[in-house]
C-alpha positions in Angstrom: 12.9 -51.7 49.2 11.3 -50.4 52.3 10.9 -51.8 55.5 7.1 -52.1 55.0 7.9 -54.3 51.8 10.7 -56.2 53.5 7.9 -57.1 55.8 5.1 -58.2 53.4 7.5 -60.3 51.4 8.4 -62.4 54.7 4.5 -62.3 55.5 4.4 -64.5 51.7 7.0 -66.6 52.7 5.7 -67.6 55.5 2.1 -68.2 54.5 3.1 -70.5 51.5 5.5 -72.4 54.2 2.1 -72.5 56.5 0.2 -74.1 53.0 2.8 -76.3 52.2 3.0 -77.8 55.7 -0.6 -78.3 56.1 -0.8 -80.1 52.9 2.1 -82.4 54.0 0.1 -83.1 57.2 -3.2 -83.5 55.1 -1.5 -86.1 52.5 0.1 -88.4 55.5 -3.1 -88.1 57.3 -5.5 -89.0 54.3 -2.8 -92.4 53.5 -4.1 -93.6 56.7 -2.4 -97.1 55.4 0.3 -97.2 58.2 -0.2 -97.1 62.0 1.7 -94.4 64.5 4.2 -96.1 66.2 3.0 -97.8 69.3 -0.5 -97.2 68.9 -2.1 -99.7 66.3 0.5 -102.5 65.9 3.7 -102.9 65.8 6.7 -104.0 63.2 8.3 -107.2 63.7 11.8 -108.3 63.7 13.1 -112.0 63.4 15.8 -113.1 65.4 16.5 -117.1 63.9 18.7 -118.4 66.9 18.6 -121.4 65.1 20.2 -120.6 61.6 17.9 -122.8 59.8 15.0 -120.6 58.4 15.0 -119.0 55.1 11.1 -118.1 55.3 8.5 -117.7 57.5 5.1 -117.4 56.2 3.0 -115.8 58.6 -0.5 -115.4 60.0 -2.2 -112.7 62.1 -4.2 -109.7 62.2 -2.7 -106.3 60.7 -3.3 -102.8 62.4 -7.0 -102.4 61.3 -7.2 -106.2 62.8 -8.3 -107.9 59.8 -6.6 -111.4 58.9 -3.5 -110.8 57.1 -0.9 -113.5 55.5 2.3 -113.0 54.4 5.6 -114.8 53.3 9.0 -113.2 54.7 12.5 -114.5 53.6 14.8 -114.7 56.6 18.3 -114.4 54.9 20.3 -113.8 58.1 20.0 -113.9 61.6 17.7 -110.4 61.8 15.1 -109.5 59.3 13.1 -106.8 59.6 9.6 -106.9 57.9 9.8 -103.3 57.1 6.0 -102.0 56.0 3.9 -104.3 57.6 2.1 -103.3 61.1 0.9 -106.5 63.0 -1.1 -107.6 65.8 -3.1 -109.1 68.6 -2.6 -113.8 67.7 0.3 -114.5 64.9 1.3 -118.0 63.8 4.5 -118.3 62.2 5.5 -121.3 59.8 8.9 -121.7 59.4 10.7 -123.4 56.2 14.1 -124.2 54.7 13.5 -122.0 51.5 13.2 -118.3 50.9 9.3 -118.9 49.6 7.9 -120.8 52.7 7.9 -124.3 50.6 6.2 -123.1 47.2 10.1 -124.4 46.0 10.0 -127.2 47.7 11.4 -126.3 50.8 11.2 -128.6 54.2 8.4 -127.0 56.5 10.6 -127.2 60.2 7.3 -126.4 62.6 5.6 -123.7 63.4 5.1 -121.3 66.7 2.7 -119.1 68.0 3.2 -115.3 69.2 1.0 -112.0 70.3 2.2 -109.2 69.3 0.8 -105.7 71.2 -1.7 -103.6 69.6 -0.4 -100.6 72.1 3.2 -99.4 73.0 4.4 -96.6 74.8 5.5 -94.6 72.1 8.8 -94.4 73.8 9.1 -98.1 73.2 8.8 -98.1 69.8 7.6 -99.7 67.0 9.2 -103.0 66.5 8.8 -106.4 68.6 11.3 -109.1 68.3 10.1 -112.4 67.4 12.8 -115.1 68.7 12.8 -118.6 66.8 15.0 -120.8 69.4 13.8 -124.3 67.9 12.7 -126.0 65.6 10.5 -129.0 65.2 12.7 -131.0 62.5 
């Protein structure tokens, strides 16, 4: 093979890397169903000081800011809601079973949080949510 050929067959290889990268960027890009970190929500992470809670259902505003409920089982001490970008006014019910009292769990009160739309991308993506008490 000549050097000339040698040449042209790198000159492939690295076009079709060029077209598959591009198309990796294009596919993430046309998702849009996740926010970059820091910039339009943020994860959250449940620290339960209290060892009580087995679910929190939660209300807020997701990272296109519409209203947005979910339930979250709290098994341990930290959960992670991996997934789900919040922000901006959350409300957080807290309860005794893993379904936020669709089994019959005991509701034990409720809290209030903001959560930042914008980080510093150096700070990450996830804001801890502390529940220190309880109102039963």
């Amino acid at each position: 093979m000549t050097k000339g050929e040698q040449l042209m067959g790198m000159g492939k290889k690295f076009a079709m890397a060029a077209t598959t990268g591009a198309l990796a960027v294009a596919g993430v890009a046309a998702t849009g169903g996740t926010a970059f970190a820091g910039t339009d929500g943020q994860q959250i992470v449940i620290y339960d000081e209290t060892h009580r809670v087995e679910s929190i259902k939660i209300q807020g505003f997701n990272q296109k800011g519409q209203p947005t409920t979910a339930c979250l089982a709290t098994p341990g001490y930290e959960t992670r809601m991996y997934g789900w970008w919040w922000r901006d006014s959350m409300h957080f019910s807290k309860w005794t079973d893993k379904t936020c009292g669709k089994d019959g769990g005991a509701w034990l009160g409720s809290q209030d949080e903001w959560v930042r739309a914008w980080m510093p991308p150096s700070d990450g993506d996830w804001v801890g949510i502390g529940i220190f008490k309880n109102d039963n």
